[in-house]
N, C-alpha and C positions, 0 to 999 in steps of 0.2 A: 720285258726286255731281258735277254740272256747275260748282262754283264753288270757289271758294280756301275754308279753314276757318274755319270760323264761332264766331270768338273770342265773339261773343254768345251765344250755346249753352254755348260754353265757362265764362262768368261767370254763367250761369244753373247751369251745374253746382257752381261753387265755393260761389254763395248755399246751395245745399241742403245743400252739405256743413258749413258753416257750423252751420244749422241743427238738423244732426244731431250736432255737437258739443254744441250747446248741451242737446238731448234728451237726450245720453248724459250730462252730468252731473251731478254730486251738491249741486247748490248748489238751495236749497229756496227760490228765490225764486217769488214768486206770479204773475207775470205769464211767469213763460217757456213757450212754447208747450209742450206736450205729444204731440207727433203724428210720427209714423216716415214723413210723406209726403215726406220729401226721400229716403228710397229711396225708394220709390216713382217721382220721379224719375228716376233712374239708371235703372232698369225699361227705361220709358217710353223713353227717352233712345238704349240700347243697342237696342233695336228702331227706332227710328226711324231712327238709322245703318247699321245691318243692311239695312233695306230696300236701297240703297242700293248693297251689296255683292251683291244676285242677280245681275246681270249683270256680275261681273266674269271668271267663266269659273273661277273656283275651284274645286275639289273637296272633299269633305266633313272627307277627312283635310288637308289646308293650313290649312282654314278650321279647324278644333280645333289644330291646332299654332299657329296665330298670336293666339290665344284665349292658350292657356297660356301661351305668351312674354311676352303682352300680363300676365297677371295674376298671373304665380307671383313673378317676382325680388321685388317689393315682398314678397312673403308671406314669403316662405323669408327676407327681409332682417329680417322684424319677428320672426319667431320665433329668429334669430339672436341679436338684438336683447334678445327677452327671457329667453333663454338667459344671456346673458353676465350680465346685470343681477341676475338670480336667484344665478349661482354666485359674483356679487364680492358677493353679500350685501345691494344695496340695495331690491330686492323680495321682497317673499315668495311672488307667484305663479310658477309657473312655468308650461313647455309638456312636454306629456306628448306619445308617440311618436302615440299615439290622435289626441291633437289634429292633431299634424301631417298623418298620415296621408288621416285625413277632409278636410282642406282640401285638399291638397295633388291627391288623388285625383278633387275635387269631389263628394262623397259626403256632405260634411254638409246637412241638411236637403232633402234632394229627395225625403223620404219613407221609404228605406230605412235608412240613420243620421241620428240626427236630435241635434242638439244640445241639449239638454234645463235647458243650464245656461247660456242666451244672457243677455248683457251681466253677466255675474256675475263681481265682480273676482278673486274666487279661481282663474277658470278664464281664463287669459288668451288672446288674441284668438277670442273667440267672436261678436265683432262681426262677423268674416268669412264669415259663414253666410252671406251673399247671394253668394256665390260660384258656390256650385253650383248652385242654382236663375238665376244669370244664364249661365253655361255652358249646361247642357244645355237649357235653353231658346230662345237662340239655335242651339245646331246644328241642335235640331228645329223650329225657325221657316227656318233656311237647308236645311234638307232636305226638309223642305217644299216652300219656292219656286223649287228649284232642281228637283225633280223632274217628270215628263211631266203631272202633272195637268192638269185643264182651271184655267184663272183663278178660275172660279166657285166650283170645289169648295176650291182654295186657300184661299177667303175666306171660305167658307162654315165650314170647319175653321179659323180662324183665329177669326172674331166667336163660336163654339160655347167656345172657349177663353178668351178674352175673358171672354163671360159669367159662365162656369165660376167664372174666376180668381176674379172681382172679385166674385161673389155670396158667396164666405166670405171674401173681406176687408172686404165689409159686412157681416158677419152674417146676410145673407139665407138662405145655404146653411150646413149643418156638415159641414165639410170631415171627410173618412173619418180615420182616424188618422197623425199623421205626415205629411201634408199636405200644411200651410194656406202655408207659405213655395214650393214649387213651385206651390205654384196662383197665390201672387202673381208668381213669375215669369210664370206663364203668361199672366197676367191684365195684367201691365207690358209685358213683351216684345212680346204679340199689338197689345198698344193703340200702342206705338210705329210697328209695323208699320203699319198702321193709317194713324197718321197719317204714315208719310212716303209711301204712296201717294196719301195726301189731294196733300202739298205740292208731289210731281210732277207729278198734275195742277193744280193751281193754278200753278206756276210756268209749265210748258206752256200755260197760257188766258191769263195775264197778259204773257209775252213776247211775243204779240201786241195789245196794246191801249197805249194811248199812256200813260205817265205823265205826267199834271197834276199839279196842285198840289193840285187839291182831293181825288185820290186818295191824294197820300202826305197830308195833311192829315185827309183817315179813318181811313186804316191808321194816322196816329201817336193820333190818338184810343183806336182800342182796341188797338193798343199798349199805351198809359198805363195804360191801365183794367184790363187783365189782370196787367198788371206789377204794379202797385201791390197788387191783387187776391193777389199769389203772395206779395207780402214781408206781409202782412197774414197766410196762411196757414201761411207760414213763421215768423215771427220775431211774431207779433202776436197771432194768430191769436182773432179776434174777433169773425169768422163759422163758426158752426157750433162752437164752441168747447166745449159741451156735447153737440152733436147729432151722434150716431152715423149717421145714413142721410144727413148730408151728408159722409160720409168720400169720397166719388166725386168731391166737389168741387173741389179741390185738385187730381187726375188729370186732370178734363176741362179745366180750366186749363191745366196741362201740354202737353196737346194743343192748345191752342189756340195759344197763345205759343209752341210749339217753333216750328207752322209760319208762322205768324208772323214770328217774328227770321229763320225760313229764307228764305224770301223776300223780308224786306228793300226792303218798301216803303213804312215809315213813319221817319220822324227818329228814334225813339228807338232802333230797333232798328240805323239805320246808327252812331247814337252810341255805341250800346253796344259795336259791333264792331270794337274795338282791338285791337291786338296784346297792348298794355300789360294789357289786364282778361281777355286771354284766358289770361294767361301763370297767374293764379289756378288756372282750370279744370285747365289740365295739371296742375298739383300735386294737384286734388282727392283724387284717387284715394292716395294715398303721404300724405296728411293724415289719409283717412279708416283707413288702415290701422295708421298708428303713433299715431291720438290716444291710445289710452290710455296708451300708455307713459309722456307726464308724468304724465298725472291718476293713473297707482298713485302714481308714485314719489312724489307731496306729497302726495294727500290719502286715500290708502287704507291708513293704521296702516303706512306703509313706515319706513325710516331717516329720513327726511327731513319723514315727515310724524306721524312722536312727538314732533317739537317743537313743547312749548307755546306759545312763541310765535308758532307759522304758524297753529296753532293756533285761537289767540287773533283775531290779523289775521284769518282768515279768517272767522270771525264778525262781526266787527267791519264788514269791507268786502267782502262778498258777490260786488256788482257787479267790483268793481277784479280779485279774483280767480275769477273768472269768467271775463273778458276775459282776464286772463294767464296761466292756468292752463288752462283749456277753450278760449280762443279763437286768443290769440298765437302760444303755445309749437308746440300741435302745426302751424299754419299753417307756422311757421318751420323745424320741423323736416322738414315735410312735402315742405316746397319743398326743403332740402337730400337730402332722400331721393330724389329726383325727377332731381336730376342727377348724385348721386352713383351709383348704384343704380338706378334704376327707365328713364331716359332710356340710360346706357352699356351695361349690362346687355340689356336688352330689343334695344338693336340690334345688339349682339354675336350675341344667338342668334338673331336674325332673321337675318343674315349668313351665321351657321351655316348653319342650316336650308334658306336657299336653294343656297348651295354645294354641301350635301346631296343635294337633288331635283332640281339639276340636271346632276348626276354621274350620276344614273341612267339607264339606257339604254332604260326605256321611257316615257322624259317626252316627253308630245309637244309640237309646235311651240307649240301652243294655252297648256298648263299652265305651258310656259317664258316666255310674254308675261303668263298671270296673274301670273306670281310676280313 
């Protein structure tokens, strides 16, 4: 990618994860959105960065080693995490060797193991089942476009998947048994892809044409209009809120707006692109991994959450616990996991790894400039 990192992408990823806090908890308020489209996101998201990565001269095995670097220390941190918390006695869920295994291997839900017991507090991080369906879906989108194909047929096997994906994540298709979570990778990832082909060319037609006023003055128009469009389907969700066959629509928003903020030719999208709003997004990911660990510990019959007075409070003030239990906590903890673990961690084995392949005496000139 030809520019510095795009903290706006980045705060568009924290919104979703937000969002998926709020989905993932037990507080029975009547207006909270009901909808898993902030994965769906992340999807989207990891394909549209992937595109990205074809021409950096990688090879199949780097590119799945820096995948696992990328996504195992948070995992292996929260099953650590809720190891310990199980043995001092303040949860009663625990992590079984199966659990670990299945994430750990990317085997849960890509069809052949499949998690059967997702978001069930008794079975603890089962939220991480978009694991394996966004692994092997990116390596087989990157082996894909890294191989002798023609362009054509690349795309032509990419929109077949696409369709594939997103026909049983509308219920237009009934996905075969074991499935439906690979098909949406397939259906996220391909759509990303997608669009960051769209955004290369756009950004290519638009580096030659003049910026006016009155072009950044469109672009922030439907900017606006999309954005607002996304926090409506996220957090509001007002449109389509009953209606199953507009489940597409929130995705093709996604697409619209990734390439959008990418290109960065309206005010709202350079507004949005701070460091400050970006530093969010980085935590996403070590937010979405360890929320549940406060919400067992207060409100799932744990130590903490037998008392009648939280109890009490929390009927009483929904909203307030809502925000500090589902929204604050795991943010805060998220972001501590993030530089404790997830940022030293991750660049320790990245270190590794390259000192590794480049010890080897059949790495050529090429694979030592990728790494």
């Amino acid at each position: 990618m030809s520019r510095s990192r795009l903290h706006n992408l980045d705060f568009l990823k924290f919104l979703c994860c937000i969002s998926i806090l709020i989905v993932h908890s037990q507080f029975d308020l009547p207006n909270l959105p009901r909808t898993s489209v902030g994965v769906e996101f992340f999807f989207v998201l990891a394909g549209f960065f992937l595109f990205f990565s074809f021409d950096r001269g990688e090879i199949g095995v780097d590119f799945a080693a820096k995948r696992w670097i990328r996504l195992m220390p948070v995992v292996i941190a929260s099953f650590i995490a809720v190891i310990i918390l199980h043995k001092a006695g303040l949860i009663i869920q625990r992590t079984d060797v199966k659990d670990v295994l299945m994430t750990v291997f990317f085997v849960r839900n890509i069809g052949l193991f499949n998690d059967v017991k997702q978001l069930n507090f008794q079975y603890d991080n089962s939220h991480l089942w978009f694991i394996g369906p966004l692994f092997w879906c990116s390596l087989f989108y990157f082996t894909l476009f890294r191989s002798n194909m023609t362009r054509s047929a690349k795309y032509l096997i990419t929109a077949f998947l696409v369709y594939w994906g997103y026909s049983a994540f509308l219920n237009f298709l009934r996905p075969l048994p074991r499935t439906f979570e690979i098909m949406r990778g397939f259906g996220g990832v391909g759509f990303g892809v997608v669009a960051g082909s769209f955004a290369s060319a756009f950004s290519q037609y638009f580096h030659f044409r003049e910026d006016t006023w009155q072009c950044r003055l469109l672009f922030t128009f439907v900017e606006i209009f999309f954005f607002v469009t996304l926090i409506d389907q996220l957090f509001i969700n007002v449109i389509g809120r009953h209606e199953h066959h507009l489940k597409f629509y929130p995705i093709v928003i996604f697409f619209v707006l990734i390439i959008l903020f990418y290109l960065q030719k309206g005010y709202l999208s350079r507004l949005l692109n701070r460091p400050w709003l970006g530093i969010f997004g980085l935590w996403s990911y070590s937010i979405y991994a360890f929320q549940y660990i406060p919400q067992i510990i207060v409100t799932r019959g744990n130590v903490i959450g037998d008392m009648s007075a939280y109890l009490e409070w929390r009927i009483s003030h929904p909203v307030v616990g809502l925000l500090i239990v589902n929204i604050l906590t795991p943010t805060v903890l998220g972001g501590g996991i993030y530089y404790l673990v997830e940022k030293p961690v991750g660049s320790l084995l990245g270190k590794l790894y390259k000192k590794v392949r480049l010890e080897k005496p059949e790495m050529t000139e090429t694979r030592r400039e990728a790494l």
